[in-house]
PLY file of the C-alpha trace (Angstrom):
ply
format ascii 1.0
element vertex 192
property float x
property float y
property float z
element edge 191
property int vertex1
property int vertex2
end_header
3.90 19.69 9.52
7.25 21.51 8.70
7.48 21.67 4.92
10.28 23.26 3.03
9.98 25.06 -0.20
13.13 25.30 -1.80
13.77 26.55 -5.80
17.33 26.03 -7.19
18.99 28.21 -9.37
20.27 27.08 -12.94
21.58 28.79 -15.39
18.18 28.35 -18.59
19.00 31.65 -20.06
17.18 32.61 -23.31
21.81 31.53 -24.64
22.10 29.00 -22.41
24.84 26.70 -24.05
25.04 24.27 -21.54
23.44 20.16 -21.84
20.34 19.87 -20.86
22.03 16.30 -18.94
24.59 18.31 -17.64
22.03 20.31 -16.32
19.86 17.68 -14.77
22.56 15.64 -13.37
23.50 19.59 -11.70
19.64 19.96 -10.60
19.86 16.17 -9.13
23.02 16.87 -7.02
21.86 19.75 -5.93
18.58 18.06 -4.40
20.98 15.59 -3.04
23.14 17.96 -1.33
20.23 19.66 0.16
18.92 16.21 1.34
21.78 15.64 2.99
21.57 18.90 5.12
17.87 18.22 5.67
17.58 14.36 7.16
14.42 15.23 8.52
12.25 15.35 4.94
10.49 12.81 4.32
8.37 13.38 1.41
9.20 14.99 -1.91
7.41 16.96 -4.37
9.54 17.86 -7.59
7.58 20.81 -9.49
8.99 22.11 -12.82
7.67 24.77 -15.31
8.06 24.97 -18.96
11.74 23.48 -20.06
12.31 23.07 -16.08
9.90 20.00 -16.39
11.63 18.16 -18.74
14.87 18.42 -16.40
12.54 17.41 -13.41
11.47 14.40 -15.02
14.77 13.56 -15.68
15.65 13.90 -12.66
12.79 11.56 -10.93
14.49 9.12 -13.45
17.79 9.39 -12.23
17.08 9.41 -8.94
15.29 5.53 -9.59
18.07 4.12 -11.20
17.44 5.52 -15.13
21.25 5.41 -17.07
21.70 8.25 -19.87
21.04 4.76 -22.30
17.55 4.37 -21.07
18.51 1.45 -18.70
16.89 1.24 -15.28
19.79 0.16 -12.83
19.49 -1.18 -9.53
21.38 1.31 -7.92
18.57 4.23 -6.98
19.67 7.36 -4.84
18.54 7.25 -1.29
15.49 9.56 -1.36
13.98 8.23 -4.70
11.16 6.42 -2.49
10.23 9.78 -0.69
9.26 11.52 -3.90
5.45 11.42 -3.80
4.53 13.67 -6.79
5.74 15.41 -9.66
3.89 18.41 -10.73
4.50 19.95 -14.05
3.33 23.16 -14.73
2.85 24.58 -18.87
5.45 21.56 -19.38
7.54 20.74 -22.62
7.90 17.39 -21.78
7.16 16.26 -24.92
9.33 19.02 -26.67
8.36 22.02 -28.33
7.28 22.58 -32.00
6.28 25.63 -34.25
2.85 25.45 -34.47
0.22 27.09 -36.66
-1.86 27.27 -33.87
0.09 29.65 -32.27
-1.16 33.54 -32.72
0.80 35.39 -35.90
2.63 37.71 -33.94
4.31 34.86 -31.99
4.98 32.92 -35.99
6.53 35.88 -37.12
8.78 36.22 -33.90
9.98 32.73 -32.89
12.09 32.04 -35.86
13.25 35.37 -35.42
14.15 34.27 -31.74
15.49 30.79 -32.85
17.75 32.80 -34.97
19.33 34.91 -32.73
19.62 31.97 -29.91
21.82 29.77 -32.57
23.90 33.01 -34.19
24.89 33.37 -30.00
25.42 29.98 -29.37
27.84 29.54 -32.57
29.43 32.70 -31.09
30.15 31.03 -27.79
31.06 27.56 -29.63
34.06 29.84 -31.12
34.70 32.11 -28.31
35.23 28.03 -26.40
32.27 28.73 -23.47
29.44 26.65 -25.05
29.21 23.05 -22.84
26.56 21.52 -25.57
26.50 21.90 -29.85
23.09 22.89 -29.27
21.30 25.85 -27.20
19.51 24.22 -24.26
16.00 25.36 -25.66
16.74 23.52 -29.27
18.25 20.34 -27.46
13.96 20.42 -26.15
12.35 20.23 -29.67
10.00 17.83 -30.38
11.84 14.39 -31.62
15.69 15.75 -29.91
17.02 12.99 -28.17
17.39 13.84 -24.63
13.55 14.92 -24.74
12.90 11.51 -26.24
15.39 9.60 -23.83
13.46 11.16 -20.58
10.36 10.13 -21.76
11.39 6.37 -22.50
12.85 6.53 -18.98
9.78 7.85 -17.29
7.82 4.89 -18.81
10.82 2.64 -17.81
10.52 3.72 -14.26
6.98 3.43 -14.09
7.26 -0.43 -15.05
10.35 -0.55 -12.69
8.07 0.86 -9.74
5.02 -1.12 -10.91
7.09 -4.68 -10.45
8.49 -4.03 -7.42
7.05 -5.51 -3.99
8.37 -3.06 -1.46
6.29 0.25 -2.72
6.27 2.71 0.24
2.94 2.98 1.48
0.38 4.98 0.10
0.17 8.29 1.08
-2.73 11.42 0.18
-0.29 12.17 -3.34
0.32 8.42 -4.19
-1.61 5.76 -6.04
-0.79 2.00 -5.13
2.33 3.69 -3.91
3.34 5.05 -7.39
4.49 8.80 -6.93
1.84 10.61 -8.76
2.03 13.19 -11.91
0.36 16.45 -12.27
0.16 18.03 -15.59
-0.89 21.54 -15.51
-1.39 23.73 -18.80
-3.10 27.13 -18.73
-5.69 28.11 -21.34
-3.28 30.48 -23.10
0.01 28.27 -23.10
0.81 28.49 -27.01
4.13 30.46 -26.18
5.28 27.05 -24.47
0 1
1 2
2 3
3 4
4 5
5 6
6 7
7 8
8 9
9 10
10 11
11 12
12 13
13 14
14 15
15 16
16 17
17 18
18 19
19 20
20 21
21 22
22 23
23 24
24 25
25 26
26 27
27 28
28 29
29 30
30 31
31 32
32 33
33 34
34 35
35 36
36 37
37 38
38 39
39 40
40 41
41 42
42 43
43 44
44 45
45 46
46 47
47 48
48 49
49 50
50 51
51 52
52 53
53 54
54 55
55 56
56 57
57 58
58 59
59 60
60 61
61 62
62 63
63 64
64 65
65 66
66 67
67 68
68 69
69 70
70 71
71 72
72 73
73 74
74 75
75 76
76 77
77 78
78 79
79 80
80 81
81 82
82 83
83 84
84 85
85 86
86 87
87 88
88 89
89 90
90 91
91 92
92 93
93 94
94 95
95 96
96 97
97 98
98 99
99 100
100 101
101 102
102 103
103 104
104 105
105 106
106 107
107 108
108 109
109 110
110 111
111 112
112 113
113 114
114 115
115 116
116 117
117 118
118 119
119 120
120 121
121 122
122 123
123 124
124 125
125 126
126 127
127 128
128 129
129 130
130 131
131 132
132 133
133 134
134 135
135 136
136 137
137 138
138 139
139 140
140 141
141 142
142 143
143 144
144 145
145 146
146 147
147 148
148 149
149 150
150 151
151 152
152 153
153 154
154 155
155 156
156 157
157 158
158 159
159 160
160 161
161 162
162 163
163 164
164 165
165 166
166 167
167 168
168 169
169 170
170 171
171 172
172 173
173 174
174 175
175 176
176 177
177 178
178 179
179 180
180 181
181 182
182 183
183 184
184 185
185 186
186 187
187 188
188 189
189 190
190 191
């Protein structure tokens, strides 16, 4: 079997000022693009780390027909059906949170961090390059909307793929033809 591994680039700098839908709907072209110079693939396996899998999930949405308002169209891109799985490695998909659980070292740095991420990102909304309000890791908290959106959409999808009658056929990373998720978190993920 010929399988291709292939990584994008996007810019998820520590002052990244762009949306995080901006940057999914530039993740999803980009797969599209590359689908369309690669005919022969046939099967699909989206894998995101940390914020990455938030923007992969949202991605698997848009490709089945998810609109920004939570909506599943009828109108799904053409290689929606050949993603099998989506594997999330130390994921945020539920957003990310302070946490007491985290060691002190990290408490006493992250709102040092957070600090330093806005005061740059209000420096870019003046200077004119920021694309979002936000920087893209606070448009991830827990509760922010877009983080909150994708996961109504996932469920959406799920339901979408669960009433239809024409489910490819199941392969070694589907179950009753539903791609498959993998959720992978270390032992020592409290930085995520």
């Amino acid at each position: 079997h010929d399988t291709e591994v292939w990584a994008p680039n996007l810019d998820l700098s520590m002052f990244c000022m762009r949306s995080a839908e901006s940057l999914s709907r530039e993740l999803f072209d980009k797969i599209e693009r590359k689908l369309e110079s690669m005919p022969a693939i046939r099967r699909i396996i989206l894998l995101g780390y940390s914020s990455g899998s938030v923007l992969v999930r949202r991605v698997f949405c848009m490709a089945h027909g998810a609109r920004a308002d939570g909506t599943i169209g009828d109108r799904k891109a053409s290689w929606a059906d050949m993603i099998d799985r989506v594997v999330m490695l130390s994921s945020i998909t539920r957003g990310w949170e302070q946490s007491s659980a985290a060691p002190a070292h990290v408490r006493f740095i992250a709102p040092i961090l957070e600090f330093i991420a806005n005061t740059v990102g209000w420096l870019k909304r003046l200077a004119g390059s920021a694309e979002a309000d936000k920087p893209f890791i606070q448009q991830l908290r827990r509760g922010a909307p877009f983080v909150v959106a994708t996961r109504i959409q996932y469920v959406k999808v799920f339901e979408a793929l669960r009433a239809r009658c024409d489910l490819p056929p199941n392969s070694i990373l589907r179950a009753a033809g539903l791609p498959s998720t993998i959720f992978l978190l270390g032992a020592k993920d409290e930085y995520v």
